[in-house]
C-alpha positions in Angstrom: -3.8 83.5 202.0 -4.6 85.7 205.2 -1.3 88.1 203.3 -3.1 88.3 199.9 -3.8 91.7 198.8 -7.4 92.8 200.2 -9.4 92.6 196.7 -8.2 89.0 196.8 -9.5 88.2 200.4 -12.5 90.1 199.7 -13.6 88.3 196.8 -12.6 84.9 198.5 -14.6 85.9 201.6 -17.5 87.0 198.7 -17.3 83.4 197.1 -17.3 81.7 199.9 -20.8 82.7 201.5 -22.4 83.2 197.8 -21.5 78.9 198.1 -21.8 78.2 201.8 -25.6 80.5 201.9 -23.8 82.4 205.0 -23.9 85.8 205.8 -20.3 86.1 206.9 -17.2 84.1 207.5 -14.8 84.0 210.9 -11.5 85.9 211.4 -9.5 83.5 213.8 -6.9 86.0 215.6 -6.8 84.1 218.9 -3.4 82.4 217.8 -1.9 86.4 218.4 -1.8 86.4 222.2 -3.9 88.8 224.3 -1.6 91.0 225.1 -0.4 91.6 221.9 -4.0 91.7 220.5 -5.6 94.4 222.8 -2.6 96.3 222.5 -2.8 96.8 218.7 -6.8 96.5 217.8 -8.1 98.5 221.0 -10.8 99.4 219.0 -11.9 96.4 217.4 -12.2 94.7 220.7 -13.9 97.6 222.1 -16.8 97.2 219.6 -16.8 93.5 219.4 -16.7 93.1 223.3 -19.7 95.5 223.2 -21.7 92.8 221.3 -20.4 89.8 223.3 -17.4 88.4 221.4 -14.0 88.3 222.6 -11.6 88.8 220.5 -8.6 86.7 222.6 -11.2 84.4 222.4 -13.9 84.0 220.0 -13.6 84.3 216.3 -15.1 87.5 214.6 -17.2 87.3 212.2 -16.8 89.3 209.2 -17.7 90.1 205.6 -16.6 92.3 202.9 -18.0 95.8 202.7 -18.2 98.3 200.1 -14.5 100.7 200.0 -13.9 104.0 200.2 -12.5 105.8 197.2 -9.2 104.8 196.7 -7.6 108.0 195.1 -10.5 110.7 193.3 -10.5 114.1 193.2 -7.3 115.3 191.6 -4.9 117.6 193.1 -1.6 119.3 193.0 1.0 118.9 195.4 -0.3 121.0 198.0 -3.5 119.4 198.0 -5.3 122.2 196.0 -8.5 121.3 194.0 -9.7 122.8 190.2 -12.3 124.5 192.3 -10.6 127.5 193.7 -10.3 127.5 198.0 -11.6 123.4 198.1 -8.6 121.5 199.2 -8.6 117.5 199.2 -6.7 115.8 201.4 -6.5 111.9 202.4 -8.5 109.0 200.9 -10.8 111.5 198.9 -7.4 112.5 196.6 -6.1 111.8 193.5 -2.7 112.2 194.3 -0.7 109.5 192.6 0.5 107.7 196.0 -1.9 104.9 195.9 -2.6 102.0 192.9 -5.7 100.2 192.6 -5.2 98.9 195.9 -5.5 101.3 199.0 -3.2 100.7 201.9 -3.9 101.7 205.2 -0.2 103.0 206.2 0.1 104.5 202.6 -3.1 106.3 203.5 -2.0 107.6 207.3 1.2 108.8 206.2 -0.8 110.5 203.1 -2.7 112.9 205.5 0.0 113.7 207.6 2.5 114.9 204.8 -0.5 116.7 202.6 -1.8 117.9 205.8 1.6 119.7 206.7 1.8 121.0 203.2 -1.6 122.6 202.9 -0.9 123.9 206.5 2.6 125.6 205.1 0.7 126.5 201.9 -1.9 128.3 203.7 -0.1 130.0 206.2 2.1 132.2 203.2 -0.3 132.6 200.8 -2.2 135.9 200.8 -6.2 134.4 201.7 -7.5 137.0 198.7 -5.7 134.2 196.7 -6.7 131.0 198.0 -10.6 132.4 197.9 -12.5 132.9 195.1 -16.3 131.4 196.5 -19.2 132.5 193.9 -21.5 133.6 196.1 -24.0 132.8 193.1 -22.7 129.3 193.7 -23.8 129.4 197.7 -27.5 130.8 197.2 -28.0 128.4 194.1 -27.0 125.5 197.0 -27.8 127.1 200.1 -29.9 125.0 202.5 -33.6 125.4 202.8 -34.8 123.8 206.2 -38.1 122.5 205.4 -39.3 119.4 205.9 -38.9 116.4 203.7 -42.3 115.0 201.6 -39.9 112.3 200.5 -39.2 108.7 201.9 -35.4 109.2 201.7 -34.6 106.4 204.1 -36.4 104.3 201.5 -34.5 105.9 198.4 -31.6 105.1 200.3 -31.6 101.6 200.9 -32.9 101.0 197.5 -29.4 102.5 195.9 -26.9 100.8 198.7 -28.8 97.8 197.9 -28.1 98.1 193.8 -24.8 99.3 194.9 -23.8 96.0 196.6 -25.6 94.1 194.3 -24.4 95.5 190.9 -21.3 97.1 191.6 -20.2 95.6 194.4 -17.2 92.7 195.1 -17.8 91.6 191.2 -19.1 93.6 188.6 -19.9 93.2 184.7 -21.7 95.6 181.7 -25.3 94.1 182.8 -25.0 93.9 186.2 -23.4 98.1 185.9 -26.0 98.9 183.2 -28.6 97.8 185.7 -27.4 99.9 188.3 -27.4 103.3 186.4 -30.5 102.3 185.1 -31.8 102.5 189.0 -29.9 105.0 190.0 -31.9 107.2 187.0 -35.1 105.8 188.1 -34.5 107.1 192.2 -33.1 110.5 190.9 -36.5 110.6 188.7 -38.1 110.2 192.2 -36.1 112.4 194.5 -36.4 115.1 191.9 -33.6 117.1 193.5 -31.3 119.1 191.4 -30.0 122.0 193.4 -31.1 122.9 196.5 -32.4 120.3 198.7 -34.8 120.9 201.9 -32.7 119.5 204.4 -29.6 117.6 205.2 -31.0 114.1 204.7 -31.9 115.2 201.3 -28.6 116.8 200.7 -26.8 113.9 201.7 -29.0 111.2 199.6 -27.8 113.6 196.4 -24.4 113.5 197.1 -24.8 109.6 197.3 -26.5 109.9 194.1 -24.0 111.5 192.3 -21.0 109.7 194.2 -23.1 106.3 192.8 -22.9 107.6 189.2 -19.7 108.6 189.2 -18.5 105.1 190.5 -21.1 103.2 188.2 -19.6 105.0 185.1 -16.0 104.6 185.9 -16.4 101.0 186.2 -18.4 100.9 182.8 -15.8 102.8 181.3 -12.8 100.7 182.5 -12.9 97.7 180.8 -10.5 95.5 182.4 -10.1 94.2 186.1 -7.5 95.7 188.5 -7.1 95.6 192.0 -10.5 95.9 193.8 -12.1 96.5 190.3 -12.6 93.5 188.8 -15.4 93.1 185.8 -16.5 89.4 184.9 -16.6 90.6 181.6 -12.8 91.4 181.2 -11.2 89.6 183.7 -7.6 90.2 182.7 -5.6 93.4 183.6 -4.6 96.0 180.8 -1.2 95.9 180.2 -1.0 100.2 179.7 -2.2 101.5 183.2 -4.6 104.2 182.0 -5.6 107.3 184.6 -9.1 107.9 183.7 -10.2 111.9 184.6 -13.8 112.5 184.3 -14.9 116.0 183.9 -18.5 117.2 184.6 -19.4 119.5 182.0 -23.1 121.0 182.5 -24.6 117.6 184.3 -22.5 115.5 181.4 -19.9 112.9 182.8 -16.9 113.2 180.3 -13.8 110.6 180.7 -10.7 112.0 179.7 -7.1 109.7 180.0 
């Protein structure tokens, strides 16, 4: 119910308005008292009052919406990455704290204890050994401020849309396959490899590669866990496999 683990009440939510034709469903938190409610979700009823609804009030409407990472680049203990001087810290790690299911107090407490140990890390090591930039690396990526012949705003919404659609709450080897297929077909288009011309065009190939990445993990795991969960293989694996991928010269590699 309203306690289920959120991959659960997102693809309830998800079934729901695929059956009902609805574009959301209504969170009912009026039973919580007013007091108590303004208290703890400030926020929320911040942005909902600034749209008309009242939280103490009026039910919220709400749908599911695509997650952040739940655990990805892998580091050690004090949050260093394989790329020498890029530290990861937070929701973007792969630190071995979180399952397939993020949790929001897992994920505050996270920050706050990496944070304090990249802090102490930082602040006795020697900086000639933390950095070791390329500055090949930095003119092969360095900005060029020119303006854009591109539609990115339309390349954009093309891939959240195949995003939600194909790799979204539910997701299968056609529906994925699709979406890589698409995802080839806009980076045909964008025709960005290295540097871009501005920061909308940087930003639409990070989204492109964070799209592949995603799409490929979820072809390669072949079973459903947590908030992935494939159609196709619907029960969970009983060996709980840690997939790394590697990016070897442009080639995704998965390695367990």
């Amino acid at each position: 119910k309203e306690l289920a683990p959120r991959d659960i009440v997102a693809r309830s939510i998800f079934t729901e308005m695929e059956e009902t034709k609805v574009p959301n469903v209504y969170l009912n938190a009026t039973g919580i008292g007013k007091e108590k409610l303004l208290k703890r979700f400030p926020t929320i009823a911040k942005r909902c009052s600034e749209i008309g609804i009242d939280i103490t009030k009026d039910f919220i409407p709400v749908s599911p919406a695509a997650h952040y990472f739940m655990g990805g680049v892998k580091t050690n203990l004090t949050a260093e990455t394989s790329a020498k001087g890029l530290f990861a810290i937070g929701e973007v790690s792969s630190t071995g704290l979180h399952g397939a299911n993020r949790l929001a107090s897992n994920s505050l407490l996270e920050c706050v204890v990496f944070a304090y140990e990249v802090a102490d890390y930082l602040k006795h090591t020697p900086f000639s050994n933390i950095s070791g930039i390329d500055e090949n690396l930095i003119s092969r990526y360095e900005k060029v401020c020119e303006f854009s012949t591109i539609n990115i705003e339309n390349l954009k919404t093309r891939l959240k849309e195949i995003m939600w659609e194909n790799v979204g709450i539910f997701r299968n080897e056609k529906s994925l396959t699709e979406a890589l297929n698409t995802v080839n077909k806009i980076e045909k288009e964008f025709g960005r490899i290295d540097k871009c011309k501005n920061s909308e065009e940087y930003e639409l190939r990070n989204m492109l590669i964070t799209a592949r990445l995603i799409i490929k993990s979820a072809l390669n795991r072949k079973e459903s866990r947590g908030a992935h969960y494939r159609t196709d293989y619907l029960e969970k694996s009983n060996i709980c496999e840690h997939s790394l991928i590697k990016d070897n010269k442009g080639e995704i590699s998965f390695a367990k």
